[in-house]
N, CA and C atoms as a LAMMPS dump frame, in Angstrom:
ITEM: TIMESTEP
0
ITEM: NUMBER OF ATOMS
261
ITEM: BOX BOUNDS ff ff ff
-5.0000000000000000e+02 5.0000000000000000e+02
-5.0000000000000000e+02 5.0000000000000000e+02
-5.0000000000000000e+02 5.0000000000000000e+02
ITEM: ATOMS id mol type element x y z
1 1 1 N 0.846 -1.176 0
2 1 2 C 0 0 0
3 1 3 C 0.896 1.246 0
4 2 1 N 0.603 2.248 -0.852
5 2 2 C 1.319 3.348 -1.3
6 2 3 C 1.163 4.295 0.107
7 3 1 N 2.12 5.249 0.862
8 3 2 C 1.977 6.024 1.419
9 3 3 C 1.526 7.711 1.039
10 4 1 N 0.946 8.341 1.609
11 4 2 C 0.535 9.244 1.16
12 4 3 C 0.928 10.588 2.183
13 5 1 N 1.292 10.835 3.306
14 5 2 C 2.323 11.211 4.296
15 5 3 C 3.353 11.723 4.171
16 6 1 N 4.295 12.739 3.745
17 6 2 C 5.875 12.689 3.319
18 6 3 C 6.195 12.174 5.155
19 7 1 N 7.527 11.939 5.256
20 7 2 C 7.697 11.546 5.992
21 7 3 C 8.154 12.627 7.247
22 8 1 N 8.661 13.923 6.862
23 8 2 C 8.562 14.627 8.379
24 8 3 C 7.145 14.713 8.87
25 9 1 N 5.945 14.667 8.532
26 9 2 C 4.258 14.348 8.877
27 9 3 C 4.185 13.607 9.501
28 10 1 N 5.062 12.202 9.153
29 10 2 C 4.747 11.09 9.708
30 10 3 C 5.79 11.362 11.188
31 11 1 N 6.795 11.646 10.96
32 11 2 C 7.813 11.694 12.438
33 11 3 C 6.814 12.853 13.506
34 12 1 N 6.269 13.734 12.871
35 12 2 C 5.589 14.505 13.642
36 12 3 C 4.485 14.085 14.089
37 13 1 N 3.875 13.315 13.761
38 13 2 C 2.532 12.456 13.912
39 13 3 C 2.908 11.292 14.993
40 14 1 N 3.7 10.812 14.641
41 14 2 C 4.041 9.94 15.706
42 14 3 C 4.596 10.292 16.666
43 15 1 N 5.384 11.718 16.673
44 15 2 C 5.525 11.993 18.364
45 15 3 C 4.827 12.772 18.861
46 16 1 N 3.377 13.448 18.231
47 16 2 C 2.58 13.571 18.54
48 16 3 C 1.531 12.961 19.481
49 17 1 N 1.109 11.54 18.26
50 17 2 C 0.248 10.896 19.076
51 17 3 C 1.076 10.166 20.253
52 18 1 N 2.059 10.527 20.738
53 18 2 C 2.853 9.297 21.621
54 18 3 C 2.68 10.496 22.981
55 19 1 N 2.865 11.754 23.124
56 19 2 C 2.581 12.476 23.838
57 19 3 C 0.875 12.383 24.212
58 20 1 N 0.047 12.6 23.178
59 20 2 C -1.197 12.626 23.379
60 20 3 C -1.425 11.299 24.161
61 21 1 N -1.149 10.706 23.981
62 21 2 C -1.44 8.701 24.426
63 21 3 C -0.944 8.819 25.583
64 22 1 N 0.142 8.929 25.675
65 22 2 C 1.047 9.342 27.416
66 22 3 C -0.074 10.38 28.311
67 23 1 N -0.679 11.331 27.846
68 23 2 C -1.1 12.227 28.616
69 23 3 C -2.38 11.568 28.923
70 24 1 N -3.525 11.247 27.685
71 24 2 C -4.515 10.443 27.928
72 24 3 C -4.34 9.574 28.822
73 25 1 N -3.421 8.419 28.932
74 25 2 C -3.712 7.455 29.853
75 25 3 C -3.051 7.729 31.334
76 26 1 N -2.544 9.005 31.37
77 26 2 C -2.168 9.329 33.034
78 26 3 C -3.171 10.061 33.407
79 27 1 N -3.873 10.779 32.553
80 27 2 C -4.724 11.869 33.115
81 27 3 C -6.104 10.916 33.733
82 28 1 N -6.57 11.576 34.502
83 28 2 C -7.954 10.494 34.891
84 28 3 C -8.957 11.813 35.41
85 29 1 N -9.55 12.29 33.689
86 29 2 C -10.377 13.186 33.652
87 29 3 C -11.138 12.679 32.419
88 30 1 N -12.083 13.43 32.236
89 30 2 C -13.31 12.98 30.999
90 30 3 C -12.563 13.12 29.474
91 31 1 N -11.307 14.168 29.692
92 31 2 C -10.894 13.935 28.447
93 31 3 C -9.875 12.672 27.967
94 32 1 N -9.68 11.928 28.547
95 32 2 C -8.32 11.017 29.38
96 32 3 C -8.922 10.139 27.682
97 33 1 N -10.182 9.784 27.506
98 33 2 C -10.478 8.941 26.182
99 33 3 C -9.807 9.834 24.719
100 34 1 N -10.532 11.15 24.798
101 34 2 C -10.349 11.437 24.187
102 34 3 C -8.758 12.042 23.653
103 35 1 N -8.044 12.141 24.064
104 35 2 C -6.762 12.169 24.011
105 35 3 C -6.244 10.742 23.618
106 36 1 N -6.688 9.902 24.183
107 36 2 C -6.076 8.536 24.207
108 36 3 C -6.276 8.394 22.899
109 37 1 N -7.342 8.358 22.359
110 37 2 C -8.117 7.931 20.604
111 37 3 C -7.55 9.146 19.833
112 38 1 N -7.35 10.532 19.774
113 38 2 C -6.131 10.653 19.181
114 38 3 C -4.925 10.99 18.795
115 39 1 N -4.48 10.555 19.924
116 39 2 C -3.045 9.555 20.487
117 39 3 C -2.596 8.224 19.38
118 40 1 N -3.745 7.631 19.503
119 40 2 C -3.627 6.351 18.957
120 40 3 C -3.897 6.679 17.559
121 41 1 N -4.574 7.228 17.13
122 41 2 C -4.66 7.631 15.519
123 41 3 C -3.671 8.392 15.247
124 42 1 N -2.731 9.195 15.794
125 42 2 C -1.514 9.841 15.571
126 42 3 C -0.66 9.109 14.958
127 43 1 N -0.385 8.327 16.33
128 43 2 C 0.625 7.004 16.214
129 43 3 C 0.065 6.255 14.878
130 44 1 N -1.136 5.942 14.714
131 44 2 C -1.489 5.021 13.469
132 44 3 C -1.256 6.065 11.888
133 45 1 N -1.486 6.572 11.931
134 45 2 C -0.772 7.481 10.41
135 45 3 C 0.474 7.863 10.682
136 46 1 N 1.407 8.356 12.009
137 46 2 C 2.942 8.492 11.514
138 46 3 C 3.485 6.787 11.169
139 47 1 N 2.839 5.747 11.712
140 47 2 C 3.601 4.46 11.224
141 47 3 C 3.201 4.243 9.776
142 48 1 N 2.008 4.223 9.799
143 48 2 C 1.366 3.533 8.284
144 48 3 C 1.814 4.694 7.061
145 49 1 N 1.488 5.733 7.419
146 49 2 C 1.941 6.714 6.806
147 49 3 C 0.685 6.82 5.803
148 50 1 N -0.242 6.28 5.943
149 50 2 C -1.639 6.628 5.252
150 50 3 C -2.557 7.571 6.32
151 51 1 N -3.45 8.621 5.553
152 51 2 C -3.886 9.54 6.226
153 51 3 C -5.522 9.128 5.445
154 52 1 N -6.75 8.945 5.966
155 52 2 C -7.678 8.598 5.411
156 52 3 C -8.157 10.046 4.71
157 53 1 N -8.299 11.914 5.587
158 53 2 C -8.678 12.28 5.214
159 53 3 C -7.914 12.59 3.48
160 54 1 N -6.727 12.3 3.605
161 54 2 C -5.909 12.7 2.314
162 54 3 C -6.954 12.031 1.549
163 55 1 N -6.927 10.577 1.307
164 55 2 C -7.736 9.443 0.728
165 55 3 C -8.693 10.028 0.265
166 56 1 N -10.019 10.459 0.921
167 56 2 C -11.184 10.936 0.391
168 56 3 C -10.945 12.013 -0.612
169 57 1 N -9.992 12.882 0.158
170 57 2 C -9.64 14.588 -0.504
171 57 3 C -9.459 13.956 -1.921
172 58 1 N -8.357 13.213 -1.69
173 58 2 C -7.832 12.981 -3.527
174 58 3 C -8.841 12.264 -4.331
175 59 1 N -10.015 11.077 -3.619
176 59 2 C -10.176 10.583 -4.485
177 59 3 C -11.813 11.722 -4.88
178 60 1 N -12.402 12.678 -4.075
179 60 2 C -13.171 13.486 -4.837
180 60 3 C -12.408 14.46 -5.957
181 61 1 N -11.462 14.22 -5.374
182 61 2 C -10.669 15.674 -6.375
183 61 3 C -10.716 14.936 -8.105
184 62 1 N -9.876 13.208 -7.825
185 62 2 C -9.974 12.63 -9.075
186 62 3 C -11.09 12.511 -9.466
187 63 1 N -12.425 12.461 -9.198
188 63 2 C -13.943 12.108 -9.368
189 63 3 C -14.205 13.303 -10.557
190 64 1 N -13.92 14.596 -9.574
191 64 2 C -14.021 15.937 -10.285
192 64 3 C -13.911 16.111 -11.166
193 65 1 N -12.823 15.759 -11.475
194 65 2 C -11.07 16.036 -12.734
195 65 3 C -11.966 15.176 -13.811
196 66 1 N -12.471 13.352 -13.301
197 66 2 C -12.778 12.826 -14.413
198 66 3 C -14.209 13.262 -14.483
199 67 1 N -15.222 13.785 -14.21
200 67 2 C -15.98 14.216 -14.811
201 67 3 C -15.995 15.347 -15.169
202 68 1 N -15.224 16.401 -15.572
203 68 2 C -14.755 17.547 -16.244
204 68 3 C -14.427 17.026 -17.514
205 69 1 N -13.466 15.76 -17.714
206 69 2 C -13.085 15.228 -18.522
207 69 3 C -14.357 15.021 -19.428
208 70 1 N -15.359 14.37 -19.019
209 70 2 C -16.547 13.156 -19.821
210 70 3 C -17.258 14.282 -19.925
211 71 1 N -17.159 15.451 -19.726
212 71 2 C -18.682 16.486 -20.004
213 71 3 C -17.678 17.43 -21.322
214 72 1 N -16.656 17.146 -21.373
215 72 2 C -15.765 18.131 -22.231
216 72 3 C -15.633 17.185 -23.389
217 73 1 N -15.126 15.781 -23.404
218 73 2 C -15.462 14.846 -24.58
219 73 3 C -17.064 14.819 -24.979
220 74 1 N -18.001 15.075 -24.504
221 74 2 C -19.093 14.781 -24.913
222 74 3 C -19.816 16.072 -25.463
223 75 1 N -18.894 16.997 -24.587
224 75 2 C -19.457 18.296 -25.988
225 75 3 C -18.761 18.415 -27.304
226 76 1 N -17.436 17.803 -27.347
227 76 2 C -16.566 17.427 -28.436
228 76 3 C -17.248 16.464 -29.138
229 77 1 N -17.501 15.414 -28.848
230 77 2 C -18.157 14.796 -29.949
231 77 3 C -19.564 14.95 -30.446
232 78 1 N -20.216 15.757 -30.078
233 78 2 C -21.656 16.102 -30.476
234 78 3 C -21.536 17.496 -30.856
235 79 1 N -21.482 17.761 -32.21
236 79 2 C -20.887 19.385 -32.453
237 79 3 C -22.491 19.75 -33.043
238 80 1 N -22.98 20.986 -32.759
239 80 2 C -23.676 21.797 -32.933
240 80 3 C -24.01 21.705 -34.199
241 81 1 N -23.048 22.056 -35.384
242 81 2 C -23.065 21.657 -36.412
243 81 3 C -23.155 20.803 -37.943
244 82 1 N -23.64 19.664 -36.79
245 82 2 C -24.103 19.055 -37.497
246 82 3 C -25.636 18.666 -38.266
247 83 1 N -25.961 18.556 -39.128
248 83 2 C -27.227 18.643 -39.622
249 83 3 C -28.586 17.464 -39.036
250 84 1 N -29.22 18.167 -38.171
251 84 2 C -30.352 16.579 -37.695
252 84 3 C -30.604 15.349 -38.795
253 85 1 N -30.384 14.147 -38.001
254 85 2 C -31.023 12.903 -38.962
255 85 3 C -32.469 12.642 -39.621
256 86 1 N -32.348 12.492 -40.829
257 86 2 C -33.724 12.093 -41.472
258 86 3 C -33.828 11.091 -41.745
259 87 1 N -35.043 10.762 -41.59
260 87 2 C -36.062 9.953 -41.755
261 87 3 C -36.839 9.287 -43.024
């Protein structure tokens, strides 16, 4: 699986979530979860080096791109100028 992360993101991400995770699980307050979860998602994109929101971002962006594409071929091949079919 391709990474999508350069890698100072990822070194920063991971000593990110390693602080957040450390603090979450000493603290014993209501936020103690929420730190912990992401802590742990920190740590899980500086290792994997996949970022889900990247994922979505790019793949609407490619969605975009190719239907810009199919509405621009399809006014290309149906030219104005051409004379209606008879019958």
């Amino acid at each position: 699986m391709q990474t999508n992360v350069s890698q100072l993101e990822r070194t920063a991400c991971a000593a990110a979530g390693g602080v957040l995770l450390f603090t979450g699980v000493r603290k014993n307050r209501a936020w103690r979860y929420l730190l912990t979860l992401l802590g742990v998602e920190l740590m899980r994109r500086g290792i994997s080096g996949r970022c889900y929101v990247y994922d979505r971002v790019e793949r609407a962006t490619r969605r975009s791109i190719d239907d810009r594409k199919v509405d621009q071929m399809s006014e290309e091949s149906f030219p104005a100028s051409d004379a209606p079919a008879t019958y």
